[in-house]
py3Dmol code that shows the C-alpha trace and the ligand (Angstrom):
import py3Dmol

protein = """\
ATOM      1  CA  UNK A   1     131.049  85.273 103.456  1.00  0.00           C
ATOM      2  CA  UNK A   2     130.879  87.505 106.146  1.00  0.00           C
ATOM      3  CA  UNK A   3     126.880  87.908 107.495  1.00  0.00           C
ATOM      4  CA  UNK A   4     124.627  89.035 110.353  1.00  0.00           C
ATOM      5  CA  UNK A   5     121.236  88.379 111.057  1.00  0.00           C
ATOM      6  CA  UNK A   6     118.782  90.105 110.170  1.00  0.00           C
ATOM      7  CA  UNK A   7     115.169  90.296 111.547  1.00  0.00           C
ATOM      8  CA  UNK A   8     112.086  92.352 110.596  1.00  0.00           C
ATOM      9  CA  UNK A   9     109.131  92.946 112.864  1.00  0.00           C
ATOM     10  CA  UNK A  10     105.491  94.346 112.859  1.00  0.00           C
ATOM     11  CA  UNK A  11     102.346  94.391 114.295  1.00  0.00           C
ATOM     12  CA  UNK A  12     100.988  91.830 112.074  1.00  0.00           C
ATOM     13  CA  UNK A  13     104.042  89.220 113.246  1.00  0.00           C
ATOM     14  CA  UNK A  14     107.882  88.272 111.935  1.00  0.00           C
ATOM     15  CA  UNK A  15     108.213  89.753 107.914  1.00  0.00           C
ATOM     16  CA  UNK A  16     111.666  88.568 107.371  1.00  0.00           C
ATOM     17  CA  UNK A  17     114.704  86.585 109.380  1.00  0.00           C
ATOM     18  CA  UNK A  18     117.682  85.455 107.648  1.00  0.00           C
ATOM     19  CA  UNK A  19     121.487  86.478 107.171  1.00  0.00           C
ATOM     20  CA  UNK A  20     122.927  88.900 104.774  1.00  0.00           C
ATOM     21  CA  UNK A  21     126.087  90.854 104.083  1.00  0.00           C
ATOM     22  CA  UNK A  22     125.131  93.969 104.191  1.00  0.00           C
ATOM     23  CA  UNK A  23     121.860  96.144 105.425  1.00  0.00           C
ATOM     24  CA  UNK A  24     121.354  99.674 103.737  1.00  0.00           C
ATOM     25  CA  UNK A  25     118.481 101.664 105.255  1.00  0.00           C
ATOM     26  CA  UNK A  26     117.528 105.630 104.901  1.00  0.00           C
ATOM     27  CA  UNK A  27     117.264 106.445 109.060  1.00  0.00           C
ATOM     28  CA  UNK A  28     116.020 109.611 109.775  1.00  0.00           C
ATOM     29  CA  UNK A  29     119.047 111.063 110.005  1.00  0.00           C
ATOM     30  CA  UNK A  30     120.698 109.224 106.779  1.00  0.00           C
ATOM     31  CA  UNK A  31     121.516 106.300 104.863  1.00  0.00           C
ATOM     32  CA  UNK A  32     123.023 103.882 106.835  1.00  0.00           C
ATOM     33  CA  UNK A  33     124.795 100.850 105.260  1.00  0.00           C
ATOM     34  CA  UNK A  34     125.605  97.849 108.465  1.00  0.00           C
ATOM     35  CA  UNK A  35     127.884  95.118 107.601  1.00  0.00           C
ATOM     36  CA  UNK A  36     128.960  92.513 110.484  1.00  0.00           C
ATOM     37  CA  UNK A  37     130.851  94.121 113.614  1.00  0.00           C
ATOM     38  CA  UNK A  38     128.837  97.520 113.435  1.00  0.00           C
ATOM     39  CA  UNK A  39     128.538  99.152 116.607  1.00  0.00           C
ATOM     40  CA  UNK A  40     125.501  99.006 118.267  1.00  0.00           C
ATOM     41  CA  UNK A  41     123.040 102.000 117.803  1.00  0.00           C
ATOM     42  CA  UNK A  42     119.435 102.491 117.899  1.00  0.00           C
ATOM     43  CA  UNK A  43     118.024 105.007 115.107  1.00  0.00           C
ATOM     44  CA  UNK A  44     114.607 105.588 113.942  1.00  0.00           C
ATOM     45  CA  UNK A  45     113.573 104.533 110.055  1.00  0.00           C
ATOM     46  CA  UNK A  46     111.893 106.981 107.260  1.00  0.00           C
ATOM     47  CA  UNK A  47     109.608 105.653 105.152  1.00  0.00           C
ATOM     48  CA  UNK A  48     111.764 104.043 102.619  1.00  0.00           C
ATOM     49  CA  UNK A  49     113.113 100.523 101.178  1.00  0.00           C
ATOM     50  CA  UNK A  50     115.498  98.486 103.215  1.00  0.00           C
ATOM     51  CA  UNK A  51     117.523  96.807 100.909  1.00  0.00           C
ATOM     52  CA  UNK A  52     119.198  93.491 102.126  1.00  0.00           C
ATOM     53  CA  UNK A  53     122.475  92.112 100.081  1.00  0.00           C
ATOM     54  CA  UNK A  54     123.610  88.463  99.649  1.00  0.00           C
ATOM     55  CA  UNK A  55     125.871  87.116  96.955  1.00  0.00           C
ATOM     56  CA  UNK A  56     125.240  89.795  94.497  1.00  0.00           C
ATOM     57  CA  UNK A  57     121.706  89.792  94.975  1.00  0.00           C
ATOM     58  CA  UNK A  58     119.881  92.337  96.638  1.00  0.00           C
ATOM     59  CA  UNK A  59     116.160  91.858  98.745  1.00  0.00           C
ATOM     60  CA  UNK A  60     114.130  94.869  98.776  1.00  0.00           C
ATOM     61  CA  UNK A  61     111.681  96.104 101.761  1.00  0.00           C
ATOM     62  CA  UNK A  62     109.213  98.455 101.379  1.00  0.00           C
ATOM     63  CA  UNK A  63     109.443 100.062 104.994  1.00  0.00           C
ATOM     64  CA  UNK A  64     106.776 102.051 106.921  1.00  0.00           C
ATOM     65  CA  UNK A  65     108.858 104.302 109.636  1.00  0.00           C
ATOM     66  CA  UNK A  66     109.852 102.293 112.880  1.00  0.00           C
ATOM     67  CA  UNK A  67     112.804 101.814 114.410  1.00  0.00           C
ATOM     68  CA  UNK A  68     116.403  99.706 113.799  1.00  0.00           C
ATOM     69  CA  UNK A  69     118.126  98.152 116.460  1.00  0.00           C
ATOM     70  CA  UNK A  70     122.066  97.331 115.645  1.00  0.00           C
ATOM     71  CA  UNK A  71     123.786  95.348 117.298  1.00  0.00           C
ATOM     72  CA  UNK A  72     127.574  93.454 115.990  1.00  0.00           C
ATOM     73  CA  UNK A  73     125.701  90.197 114.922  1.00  0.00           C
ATOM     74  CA  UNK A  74     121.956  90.792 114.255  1.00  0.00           C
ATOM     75  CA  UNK A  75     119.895  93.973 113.022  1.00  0.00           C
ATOM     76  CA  UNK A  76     116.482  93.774 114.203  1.00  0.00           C
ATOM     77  CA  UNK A  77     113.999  96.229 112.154  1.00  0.00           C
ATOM     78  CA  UNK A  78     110.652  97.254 114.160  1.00  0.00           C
ATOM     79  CA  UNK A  79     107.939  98.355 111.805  1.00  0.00           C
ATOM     80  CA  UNK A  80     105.016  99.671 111.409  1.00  0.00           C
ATOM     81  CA  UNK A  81     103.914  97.517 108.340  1.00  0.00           C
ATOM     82  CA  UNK A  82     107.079  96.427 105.889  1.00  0.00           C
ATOM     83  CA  UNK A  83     106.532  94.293 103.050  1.00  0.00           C
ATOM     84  CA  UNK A  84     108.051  91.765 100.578  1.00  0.00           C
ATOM     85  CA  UNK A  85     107.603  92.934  97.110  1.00  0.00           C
ATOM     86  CA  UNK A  86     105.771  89.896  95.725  1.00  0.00           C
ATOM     87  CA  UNK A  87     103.490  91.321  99.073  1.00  0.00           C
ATOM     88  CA  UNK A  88     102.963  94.589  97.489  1.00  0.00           C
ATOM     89  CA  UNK A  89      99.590  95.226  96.109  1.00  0.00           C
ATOM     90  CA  UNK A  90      99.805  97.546  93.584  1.00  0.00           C
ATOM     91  CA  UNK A  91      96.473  98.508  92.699  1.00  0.00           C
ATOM     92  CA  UNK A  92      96.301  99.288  96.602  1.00  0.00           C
ATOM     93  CA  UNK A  93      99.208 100.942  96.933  1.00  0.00           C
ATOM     94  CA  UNK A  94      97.759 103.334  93.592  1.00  0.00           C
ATOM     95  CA  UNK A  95      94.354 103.720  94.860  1.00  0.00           C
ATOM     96  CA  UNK A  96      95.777 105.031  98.085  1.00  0.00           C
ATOM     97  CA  UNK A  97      98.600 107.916  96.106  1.00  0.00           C
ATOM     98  CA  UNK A  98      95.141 108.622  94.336  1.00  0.00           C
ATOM     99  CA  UNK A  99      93.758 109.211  97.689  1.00  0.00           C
ATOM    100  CA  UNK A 100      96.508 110.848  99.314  1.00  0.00           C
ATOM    101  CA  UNK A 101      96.937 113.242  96.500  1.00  0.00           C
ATOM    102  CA  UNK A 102      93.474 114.608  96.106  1.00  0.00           C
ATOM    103  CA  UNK A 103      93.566 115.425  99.897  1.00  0.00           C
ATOM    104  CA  UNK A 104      96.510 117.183  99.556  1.00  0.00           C
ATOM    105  CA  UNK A 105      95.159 119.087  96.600  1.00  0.00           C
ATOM    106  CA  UNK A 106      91.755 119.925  98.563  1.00  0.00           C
ATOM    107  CA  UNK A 107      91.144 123.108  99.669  1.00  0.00           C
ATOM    108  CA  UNK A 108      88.559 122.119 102.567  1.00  0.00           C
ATOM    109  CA  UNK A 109      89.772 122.797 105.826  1.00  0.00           C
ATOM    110  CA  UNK A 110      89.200 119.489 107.813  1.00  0.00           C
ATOM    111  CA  UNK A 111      92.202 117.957 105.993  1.00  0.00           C
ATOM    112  CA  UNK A 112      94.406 116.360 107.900  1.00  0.00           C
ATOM    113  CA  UNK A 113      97.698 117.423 105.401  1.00  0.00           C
ATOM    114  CA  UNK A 114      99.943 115.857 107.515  1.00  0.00           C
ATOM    115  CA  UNK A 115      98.217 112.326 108.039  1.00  0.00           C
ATOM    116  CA  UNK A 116      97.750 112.541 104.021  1.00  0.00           C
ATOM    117  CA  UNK A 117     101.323 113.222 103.213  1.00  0.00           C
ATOM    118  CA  UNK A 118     102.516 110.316 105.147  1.00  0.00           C
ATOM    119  CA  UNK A 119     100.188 108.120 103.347  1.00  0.00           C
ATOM    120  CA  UNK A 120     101.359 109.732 100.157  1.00  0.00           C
ATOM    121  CA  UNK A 121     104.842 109.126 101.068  1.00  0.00           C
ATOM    122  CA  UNK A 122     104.024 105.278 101.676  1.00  0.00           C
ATOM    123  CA  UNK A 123     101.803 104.269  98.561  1.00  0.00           C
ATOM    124  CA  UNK A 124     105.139 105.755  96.160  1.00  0.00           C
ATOM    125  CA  UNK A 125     107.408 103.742  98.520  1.00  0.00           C
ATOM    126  CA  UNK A 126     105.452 100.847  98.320  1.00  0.00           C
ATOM    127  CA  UNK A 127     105.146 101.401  94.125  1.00  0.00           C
ATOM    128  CA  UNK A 128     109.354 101.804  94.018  1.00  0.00           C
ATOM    129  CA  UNK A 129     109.993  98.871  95.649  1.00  0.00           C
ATOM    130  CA  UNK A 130     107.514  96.988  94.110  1.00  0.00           C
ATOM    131  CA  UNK A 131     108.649  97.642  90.431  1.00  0.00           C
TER     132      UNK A 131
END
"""
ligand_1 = """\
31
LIG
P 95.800 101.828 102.673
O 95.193 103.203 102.660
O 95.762 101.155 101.338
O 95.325 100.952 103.816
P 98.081 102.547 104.253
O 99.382 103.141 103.842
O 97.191 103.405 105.081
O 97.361 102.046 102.917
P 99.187 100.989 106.365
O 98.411 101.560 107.509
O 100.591 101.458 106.141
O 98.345 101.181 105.003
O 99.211 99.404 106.458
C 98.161 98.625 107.014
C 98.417 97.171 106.656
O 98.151 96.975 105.268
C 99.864 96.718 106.880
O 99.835 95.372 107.287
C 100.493 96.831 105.497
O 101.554 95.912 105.331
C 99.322 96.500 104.591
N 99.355 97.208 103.300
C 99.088 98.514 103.079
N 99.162 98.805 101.767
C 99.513 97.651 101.142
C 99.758 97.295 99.772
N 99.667 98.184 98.790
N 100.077 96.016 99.505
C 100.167 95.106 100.490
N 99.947 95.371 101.799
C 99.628 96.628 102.129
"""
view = py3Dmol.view(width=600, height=400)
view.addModel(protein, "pdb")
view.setStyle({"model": 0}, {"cartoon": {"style": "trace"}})
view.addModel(ligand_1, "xyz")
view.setStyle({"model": 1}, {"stick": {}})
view.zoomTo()
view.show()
């Protein structure tokens, strides 16, 4: 079995380091699937699920943005949060689409649509990966 590292890292400390067969991750400018003996690139991340495979299995990410660093032998993921799914809190992750949602519904101009979209866009990415 052919595997590289990989290693996943946010403000709040190491998430994830261990070797798998393959990487798939949505960068901004597509999906990307790494095996071992990639070249090396640097790409920034959407807001989306890395998904990590291993023997037929497959470990899913729920990823906030950030930036992936390839190199042949390791893929090191720098994040603003990314979580585990077991991590996910799902009541939190509802409460904030609620949140998110009415903003983007509101008509009052001191709404930051932007700031609310993004959180929009993390609380269903964060419900997707952890169903
Ligand atoms: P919220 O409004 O609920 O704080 P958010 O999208 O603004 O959500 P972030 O700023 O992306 O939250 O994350 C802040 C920290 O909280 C990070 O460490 C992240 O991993 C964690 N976090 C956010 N939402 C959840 C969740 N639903 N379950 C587990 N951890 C979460």
């Amino acid at each position: 079995m052919k595997t590289l590292t990989v290693s996943v890292v946010t403000p709040d400390g190491p998430i994830l380091e261990d070797s798998f067969e393959m990487v798939s991750c949505k960068a901004e400018s597509g999906e990307l699937g790494i095996l071992l003996g990639h070249i090396p690139l640097v790409a920034p991340l959407s807001i989306s699920a890395v998904r990590l495979k291993r023997e037929n299995n497959i470990e899913r990410l729920a990823v906030n943005g950030g930036f992936m660093e390839v190199r042949p032998d390791k893929v090191t993921i720098l994040a603003q949060s990314a979580e585990k799914p077991t991590d996910i809190d799902i009541q939190r992750a509802e409460a904030a689409k609620a949140r998110a949602e009415q903003r983007l519904q509101s008509k009052q101009d001191n709404v930051d649509f932007l700031r609310a979209e993004l959180a929009l866009q993390r609380a269903i990415n964060r419900l997707k990966v952890a169903k």
